[in-house]
N, C-alpha and C positions, 0 to 999 in steps of 0.2 A: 460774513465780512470778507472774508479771502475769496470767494467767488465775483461779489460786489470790488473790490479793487483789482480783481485782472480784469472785470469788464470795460474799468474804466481805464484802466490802462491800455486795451484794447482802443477805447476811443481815440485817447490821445492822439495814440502811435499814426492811426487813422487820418487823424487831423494833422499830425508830420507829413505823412505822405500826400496827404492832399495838398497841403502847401508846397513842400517839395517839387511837385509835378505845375503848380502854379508861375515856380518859380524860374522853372525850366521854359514855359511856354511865354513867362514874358519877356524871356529874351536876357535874362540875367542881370535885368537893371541895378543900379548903384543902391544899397538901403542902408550905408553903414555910414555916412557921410557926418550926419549930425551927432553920431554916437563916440562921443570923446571920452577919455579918462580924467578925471581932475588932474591936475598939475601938483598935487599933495601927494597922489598917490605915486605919477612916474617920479618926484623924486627920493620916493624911498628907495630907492632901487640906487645902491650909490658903489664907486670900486672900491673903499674901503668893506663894505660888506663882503662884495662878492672877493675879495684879497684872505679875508680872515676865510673863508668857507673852502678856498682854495690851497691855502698855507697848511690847512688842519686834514684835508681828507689827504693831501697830497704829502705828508709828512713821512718821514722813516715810520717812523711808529704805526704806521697804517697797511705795512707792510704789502706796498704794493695791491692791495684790495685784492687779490684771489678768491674768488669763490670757494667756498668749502673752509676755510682759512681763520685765523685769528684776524684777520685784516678785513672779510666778509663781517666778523662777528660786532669789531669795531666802527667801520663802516654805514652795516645798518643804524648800529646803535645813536650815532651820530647826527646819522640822519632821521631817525627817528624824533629824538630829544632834539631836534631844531623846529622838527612841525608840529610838536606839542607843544616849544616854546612860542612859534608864532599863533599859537591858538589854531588850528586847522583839526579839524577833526579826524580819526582815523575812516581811512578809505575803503577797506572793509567791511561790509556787510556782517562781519561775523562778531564787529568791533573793537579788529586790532589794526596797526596799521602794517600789516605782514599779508603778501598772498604768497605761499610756498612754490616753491618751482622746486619738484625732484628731478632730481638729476644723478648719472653716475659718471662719475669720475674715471676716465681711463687715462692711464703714464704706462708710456713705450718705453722702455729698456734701450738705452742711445747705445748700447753694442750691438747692434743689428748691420749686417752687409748685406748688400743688394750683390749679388753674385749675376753677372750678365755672359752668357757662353757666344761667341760667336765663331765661323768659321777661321777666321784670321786669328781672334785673339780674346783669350777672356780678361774680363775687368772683376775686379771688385772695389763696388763704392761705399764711402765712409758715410754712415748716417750724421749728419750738419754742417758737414764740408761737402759733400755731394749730392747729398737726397736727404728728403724728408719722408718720412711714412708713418700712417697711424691706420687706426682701425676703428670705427665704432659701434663695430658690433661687442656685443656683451659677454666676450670669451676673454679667457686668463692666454692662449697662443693663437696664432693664425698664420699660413704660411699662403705663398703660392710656389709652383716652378710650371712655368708658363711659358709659352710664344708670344712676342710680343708684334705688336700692329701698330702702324703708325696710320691713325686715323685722323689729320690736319687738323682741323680747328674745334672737330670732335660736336657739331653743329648737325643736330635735326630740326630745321623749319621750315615748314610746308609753306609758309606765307612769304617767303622769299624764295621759293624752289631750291633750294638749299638740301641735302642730303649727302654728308659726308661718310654714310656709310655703304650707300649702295644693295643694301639689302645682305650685306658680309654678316655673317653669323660669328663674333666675336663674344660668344659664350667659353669661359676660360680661358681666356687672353688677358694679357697685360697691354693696357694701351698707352702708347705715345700719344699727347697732343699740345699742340700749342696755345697760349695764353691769349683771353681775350676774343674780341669777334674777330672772324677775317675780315680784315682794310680792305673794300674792294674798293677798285679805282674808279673816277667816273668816268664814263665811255667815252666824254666828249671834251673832259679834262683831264689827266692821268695826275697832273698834281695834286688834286681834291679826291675826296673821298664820293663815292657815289651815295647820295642822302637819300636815294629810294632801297639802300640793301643795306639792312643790320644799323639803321640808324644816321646814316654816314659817320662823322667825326665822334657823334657820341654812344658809349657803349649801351649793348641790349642786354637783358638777362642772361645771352645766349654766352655772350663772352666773362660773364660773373665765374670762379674756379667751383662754385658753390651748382650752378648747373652743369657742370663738366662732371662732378663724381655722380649728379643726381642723372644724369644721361648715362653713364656707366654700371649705375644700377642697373637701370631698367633693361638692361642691354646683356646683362648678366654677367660682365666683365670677369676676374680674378682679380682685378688693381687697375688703377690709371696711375701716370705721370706728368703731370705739367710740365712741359719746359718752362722755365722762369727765366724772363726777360726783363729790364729791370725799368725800362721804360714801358712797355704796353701794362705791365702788370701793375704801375703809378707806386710801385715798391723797394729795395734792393733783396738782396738772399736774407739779410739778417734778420728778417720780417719772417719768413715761413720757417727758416731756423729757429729763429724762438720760439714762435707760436706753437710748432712740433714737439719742440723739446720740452714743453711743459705737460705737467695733467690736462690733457682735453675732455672738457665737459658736452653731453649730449644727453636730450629728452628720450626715454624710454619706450619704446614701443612694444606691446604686446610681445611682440618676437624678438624681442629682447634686441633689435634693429638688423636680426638677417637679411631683413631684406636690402639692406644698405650694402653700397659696392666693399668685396673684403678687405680691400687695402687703397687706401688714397693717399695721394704723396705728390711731392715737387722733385725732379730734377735740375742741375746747376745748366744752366745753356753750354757752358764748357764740354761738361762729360757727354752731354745731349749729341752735340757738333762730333766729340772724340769717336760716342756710338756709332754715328752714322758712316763716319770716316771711314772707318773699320772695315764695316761689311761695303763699303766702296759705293756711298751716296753721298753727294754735297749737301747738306744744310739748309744751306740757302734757296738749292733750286728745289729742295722740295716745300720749303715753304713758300715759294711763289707759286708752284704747283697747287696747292691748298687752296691758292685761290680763286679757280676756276670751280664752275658747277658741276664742273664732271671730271673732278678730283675722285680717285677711287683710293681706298685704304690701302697701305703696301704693306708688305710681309718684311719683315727687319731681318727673315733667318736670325734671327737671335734668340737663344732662351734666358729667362730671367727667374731668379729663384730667390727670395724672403723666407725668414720667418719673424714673426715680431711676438715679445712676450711684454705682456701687460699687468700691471698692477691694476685692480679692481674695487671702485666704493664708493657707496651710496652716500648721497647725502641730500638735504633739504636746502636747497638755497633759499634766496630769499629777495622776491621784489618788495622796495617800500611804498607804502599808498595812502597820499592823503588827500583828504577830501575839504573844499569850501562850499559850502552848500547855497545852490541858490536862492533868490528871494521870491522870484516869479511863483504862485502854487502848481502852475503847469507846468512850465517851462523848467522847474529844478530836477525834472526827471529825466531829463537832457545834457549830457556833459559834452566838455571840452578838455581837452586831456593832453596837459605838458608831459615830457618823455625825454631822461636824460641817463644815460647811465652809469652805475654807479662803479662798475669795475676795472680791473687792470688787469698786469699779467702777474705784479705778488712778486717774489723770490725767483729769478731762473738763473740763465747766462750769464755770467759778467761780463762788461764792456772792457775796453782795452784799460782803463784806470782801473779796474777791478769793483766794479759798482755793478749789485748782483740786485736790488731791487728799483722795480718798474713802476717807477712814483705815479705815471698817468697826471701831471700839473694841470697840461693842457686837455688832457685824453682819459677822461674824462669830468678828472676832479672839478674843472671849470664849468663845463654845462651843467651838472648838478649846482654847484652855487648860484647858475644863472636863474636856473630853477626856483633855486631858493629864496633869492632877490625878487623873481616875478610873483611868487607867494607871498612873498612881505607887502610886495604892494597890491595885491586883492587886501591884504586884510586893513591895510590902511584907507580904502573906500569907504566913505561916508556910509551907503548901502553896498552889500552885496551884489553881482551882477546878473540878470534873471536866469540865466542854467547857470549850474553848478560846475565847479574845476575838479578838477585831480590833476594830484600832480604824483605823477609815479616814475620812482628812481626802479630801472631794472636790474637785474644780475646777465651774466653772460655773454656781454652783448660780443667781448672780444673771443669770445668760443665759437659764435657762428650767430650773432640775433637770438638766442636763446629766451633769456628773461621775457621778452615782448613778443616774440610768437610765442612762447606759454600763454602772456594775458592776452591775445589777440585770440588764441583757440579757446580759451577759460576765461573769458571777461567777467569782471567781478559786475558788470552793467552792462545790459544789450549795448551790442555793436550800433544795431538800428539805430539808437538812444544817443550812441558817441556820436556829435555834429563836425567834431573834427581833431586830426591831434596836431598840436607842435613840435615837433625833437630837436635838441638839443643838444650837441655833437661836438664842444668844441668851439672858444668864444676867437674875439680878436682882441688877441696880446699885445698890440702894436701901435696902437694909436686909432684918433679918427680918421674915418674915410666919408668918403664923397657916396660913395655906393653902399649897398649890400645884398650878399649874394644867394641865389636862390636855385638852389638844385630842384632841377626836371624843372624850370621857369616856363608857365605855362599850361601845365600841369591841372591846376585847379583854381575852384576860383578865390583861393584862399589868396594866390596871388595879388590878385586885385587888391582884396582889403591890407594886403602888405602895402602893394605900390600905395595905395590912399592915404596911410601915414607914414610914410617914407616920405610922399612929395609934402606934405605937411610942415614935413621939417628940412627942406630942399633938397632930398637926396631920390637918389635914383636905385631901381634892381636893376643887378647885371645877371642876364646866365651863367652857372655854371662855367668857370675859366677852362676846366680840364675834363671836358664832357668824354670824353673817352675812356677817362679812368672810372668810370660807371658807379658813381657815389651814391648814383639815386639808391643803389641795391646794398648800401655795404651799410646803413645806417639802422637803427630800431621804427623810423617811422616804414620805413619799409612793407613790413607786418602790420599794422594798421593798414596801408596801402592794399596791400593782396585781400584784404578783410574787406575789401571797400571804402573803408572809410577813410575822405580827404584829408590827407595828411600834408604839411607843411616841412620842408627840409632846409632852414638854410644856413649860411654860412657868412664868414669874414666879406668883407668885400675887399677889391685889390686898388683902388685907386686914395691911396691915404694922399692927407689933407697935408703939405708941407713937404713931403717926398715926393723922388723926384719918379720919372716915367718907370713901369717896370718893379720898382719896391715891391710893390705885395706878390708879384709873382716868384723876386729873389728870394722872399722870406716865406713863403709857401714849401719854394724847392727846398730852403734849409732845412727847414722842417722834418719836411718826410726823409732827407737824406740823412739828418744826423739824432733827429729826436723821436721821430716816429715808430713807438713801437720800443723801444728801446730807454737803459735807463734815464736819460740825462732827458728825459722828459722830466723836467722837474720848471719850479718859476726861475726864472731870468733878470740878473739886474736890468735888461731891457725893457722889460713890461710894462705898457702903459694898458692900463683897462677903461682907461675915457672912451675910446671907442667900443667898447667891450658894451660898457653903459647904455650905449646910446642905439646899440644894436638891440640889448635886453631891451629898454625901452619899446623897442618897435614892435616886439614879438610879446611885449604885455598887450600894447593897444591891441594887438592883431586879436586875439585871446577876449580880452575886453569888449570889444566890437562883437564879435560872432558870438558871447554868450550872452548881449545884451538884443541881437538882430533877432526877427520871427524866423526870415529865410533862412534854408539849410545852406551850408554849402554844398557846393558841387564838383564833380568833375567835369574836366571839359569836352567838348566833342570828340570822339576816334580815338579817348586816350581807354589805356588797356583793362584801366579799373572803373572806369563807367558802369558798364553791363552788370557788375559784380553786388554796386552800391544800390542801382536800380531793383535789382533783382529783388536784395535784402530790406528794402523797404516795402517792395510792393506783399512780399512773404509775409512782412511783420504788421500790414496792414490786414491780411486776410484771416488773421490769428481771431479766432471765436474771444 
């Protein structure tokens, strides 16, 4: 019998890809047109639901959700006991609705000074008033005393002749680099950005901080620093200051992660500017400098010397996973897979009223209810819809994506299998809009089947308002992404219905300047979730559609995870 069911799963996958390829060559025609959701089931999706589901994960008593935590333990449980209440089965293969993510747990010791020697003058800097620094390699100390390099934008891409490091052998160095891609200018506009290098206005992987240390790995570094700027980086300092000051969690690797750069950290642009001062270079002109292709790395004469001590501990985190199975006999071996995550930052900092936990209202308590809300209305469907959902709340996601690259490397269901994911990041608190919005717009063609029930219901997708600040990389669909598989990313839209020009982007900036990341993220006597509603709405149908469609989705031409999805299909068809 188990030889006779991988043959026939063999087939299937077969007859995926064969479609798949059908569907590519006929040009990507429309097939989801007639496939509606009943109007019973969008409106079980209502804001007093998503309010209660809100109120409750985002409460003091949830302690901030921290991984590892009493708040993790609350958390899952919560959400556990809602998808057994809505009847969903566990997601699990093994029959729970738990897939474990180990993880170890490292906290920096916040009495660490960053000691900088220069010719003129040595500094020492305060660890969360001037630098942040962690490690995640799996040692109790780690130091460096190093020469430091000011290596610009800290950018190797071949596909833009790009190389900011010229072949400099910055093994045991501490690097300077600045935040973000380098802005290059366009040759024949200097106002605009040049949209053939790094994207133009919108950010690449390259300028992510997240490939900054993974570039200084490879490179053999001693440390990097970011300069933190508080516009390119779409953040202010109190963002890397928290996030540092807490237990940072990371996936274990065989070598316990040596391979990983020894020390990663942010600089204050202040002390950055004071550095350069010093040893008698302007700031400025060397980061216009950076932005030429034949930028070479300068020698700072400076040494710079750490040691960071860590506390050490294992633990089992925990993504939640639950499953609605589908009706089709072929087609339920095929999912579709909402993604919201469940965590925050727990206990740290306190803000100037002295409020030391990170309730996460908006961030992430909300996308998980919205989650929850689009589960309620699967199961209110007369029939189930022909592939199967999951709906997986992850852990980690504010440590680095964690929780979702674990199930993206350890999928509890072939990747092949997955047709597509949705994430969920985060709703609109504010009322209805005219729009909504869609990071990487374009992307795939999951796009489409949005715009299709969006204009349904008279409204429009906008791109991504702040493509710069490079959202496509900072979110869980992400990792689905780099797996291949089409992922859907989107967000509030900024043109509300009754406000006047400009609103959604006032109330964007509030956001990230006073809530983002920080405690007074919590709910708002301002909050209106009508448009919250109506957003969820659109990302059921989207969900509804694609697991009721034969076609796969896809990626679109020259986008970077094509090749990837291609690949993994044609592999999973050649499987005996």
């Amino acid at each position: 019998m188990k030889r006779f069911a991988f043959s026939l799963c063999s087939i299937l996958v077969l007859c995926s890809f064969a479609f798949f390829v059908a569907a590519q060559k006929s040009g990507g025609k429309k097939m989801t047109a007639a496939i509606n959701p009943p109007p019973s089931a969008l409106q079980a999706i209502t804001a007093d639901g998503m309010m209660s589901h809100i109120k409750r994960l985002a409460s003091d008593e949830f302690e901030g959700r921290a991984p590892g935590t009493h708040g993790e333990e609350m958390s899952v449980q919560y959400l556990e006991e809602q998808c057994k209440k809505l009847g969903l089965k566990p997601g699990n293969p093994d029959g729970t609705y738990i897939q474990k993510v180990p993880l170890v747990g490292i906290t920096t010791k916040p009495d660490a000074e960053l000691k900088i020697k220069t010719a003129g003058k040595d500094f020492k800097l305060k660890f969360g008033d001037d630098f942040v620094a962690r490690t995640v390699r799996v040692v109790n100390q780690t130091s460096f005393d190093a020469d430091m390099v000011f290596v610009g934008y800290g950018v190797e891409a071949p596909e833009y002749g790009w190389d900011d490091y010229k072949g400099l052998d910055v093994r045991g160095k501490v690097l300077i680099m600045l935040v973000n891609d380098p802005p290059v200018a366009d040759p024949n506009d200097a106002t605009k950005l040049d949209a053939k290098m790094f994207g133009g206005k919108a950010m690449t992987y390259y300028g992510r901080w997240t490939y900054k240390f993974e570039i200084a790995a490879q490179k053999g570094a001693a440390g990097i620093f970011i300069v933190h700027e508080t516009v390119p980086a779409a953040y202010p300092w109190a963002v890397p200051r928290g996030s540092f000051s807490v237990e940072n969690f990371d996936l274990v690797a065989k070598d316990n992660n040596m391979s990983r750069v020894n020390v990663e950290g942010w600089i204050t642009n202040e002390r950055a500017r004071e550095l350069f001062s010093t040893i008698g270079m302007n700031f400025d002109a060397m980061k216009k400098a950076a932005l030429r292709k034949d930028f070479k790395p300068v020698d700072l004469k400076a040494r710079a010397k750490l040691t960071l001590e860590n506390q050490i501990r294992y633990i089992d985190s925990k993504n939640v996973v639950a499953k609605l199975e589908g009706a089709d006999a072929r087609m339920k071996d095929e999912y579709v897979i909402y993604t919201a995550h469940w965590d925050h930052f727990g206990i740290s900092l306190p803000d100037a009223k002295g409020d030391k936990i990170y309730n996460g209202a908006l961030d992430n308590a909300s996308g998980c209810a919205a989650v929850l809300e689009i589960a309620k209305a699967f199961k209110a469907l007369p029939t189930p819809p022909k592939r199967s959902l999951l709906f997986l709340f992850v852990t980690a996601e504010e440590k680095g994506l964690i929780g979702s690259k674990y199930y993206a490397e350890n999928p509890l269901y072939p990747l092949a299998k997955t047709v597509a994911n949705i994430n969920i990041d985060g709703v609109n608190q504010w009322g209805r809009t005219k729009d909504i919005t869609v990071i990487g717009l374009g992307n795939s063609s999951l796009d489409e089947v949005l715009r299709e029930a969006a204009t349904a219901k008279g409204r429009v997708l906008r791109p991504d308002a702040e493509p710069e600040k490079g959202f496509y990389y900072r979110s869980d669909h992400f990792n689905f992404a780099k797996q291949g598989v089409p992922a859907l990313d989107p967000e509030a839209g900024i043109d509300f219905i009754g406000k006047p020009a400009g609103y959604g982007l006032q109330k964007r900036d509030e956001y990230t300047e006073k809530d983002y990341h920080n405690p007074s993220d919590e709910i708002k006597p301002d909050w209106d979730l009508s448009g919250a509603v109506e957003d969820t709405q659109l990302l059921f149908t989207v969900g509804y559609k694609v697991a009721n469609t034969a076609k796969y989705p896809q990626w679109s031409p020259g986008t970077e995870f094509k090749a990837k999805r291609e690949a993994m299909l044609k592999q999973a068809a050649q499987k005996p």
